[in-house]
N, C-alpha and C positions, 0 to 999 in steps of 0.2 A: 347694123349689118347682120343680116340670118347667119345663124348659124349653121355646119351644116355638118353631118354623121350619116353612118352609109352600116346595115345589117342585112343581111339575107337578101342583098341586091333589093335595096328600097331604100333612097335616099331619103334625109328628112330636113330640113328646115325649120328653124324657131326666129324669131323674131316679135316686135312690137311695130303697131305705128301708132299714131295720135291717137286712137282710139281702140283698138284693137291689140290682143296677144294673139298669134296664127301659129300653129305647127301645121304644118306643110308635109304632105307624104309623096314620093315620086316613084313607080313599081318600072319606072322607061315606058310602061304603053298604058297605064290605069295613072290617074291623081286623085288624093284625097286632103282634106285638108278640114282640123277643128281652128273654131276663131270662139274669143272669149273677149268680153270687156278688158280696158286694160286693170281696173278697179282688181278685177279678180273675183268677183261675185257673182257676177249672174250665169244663167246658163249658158252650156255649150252648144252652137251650132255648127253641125256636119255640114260641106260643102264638097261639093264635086272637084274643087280649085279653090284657092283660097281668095277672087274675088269670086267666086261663082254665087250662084242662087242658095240660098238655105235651102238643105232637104230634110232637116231636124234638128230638133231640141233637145237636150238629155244635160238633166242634172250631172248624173255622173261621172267623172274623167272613162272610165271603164266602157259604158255604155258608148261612149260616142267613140272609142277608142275600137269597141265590136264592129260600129258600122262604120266607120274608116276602113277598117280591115274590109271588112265585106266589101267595100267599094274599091277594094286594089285587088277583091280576091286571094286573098291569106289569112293565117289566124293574125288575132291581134297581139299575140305573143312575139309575133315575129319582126312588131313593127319597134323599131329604134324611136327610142326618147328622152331626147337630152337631158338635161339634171334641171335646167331652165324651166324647161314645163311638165315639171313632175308635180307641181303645186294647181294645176288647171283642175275646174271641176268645184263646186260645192259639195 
């Protein structure tokens, strides 16, 4: 069951499925959303939604966590993130 936290009016979601870890972002009119092996290894892929199309790759929890932001239109500081996927990112 997603988990779910709410800062600077931006909902966020975490969760797993069979194959996948998703933090999930919701701004009410923009979505963003990083998805990760469930392994924990490989890299991070941005999506517009978290079934959506990949719009990038990025090693970094940090990096993907910039254009997540950029894709809700806020800094990345301001997005909420649960203690669950504080570990995402190589």
């Amino acid at each position: 069951m997603p988990s779910d936290d709410e800062a600077m009016g931006i909902d966020v979601s975490y969760y797993e499925t069979d194959t996948e870890r998703i933090l999930a972002f919701d701004s009410g009119a923009k979505t963003a959303a990083i998805a990760q092996n469930v392994e924990g290894y490989a890299m991070l892929k941005v999506r517009p939604t978290a079934d959506g199309d990949e719009l990038e790759r990025y090693y970094g929890f940090d990096m993907a966590l910039d254009h997540a932001a950029e894709l809700l239109s806020c800094s990345a500081h301001e997005l909420p993130i649960p203690e669950s996927a504080e570990d995402m990112g190589m």
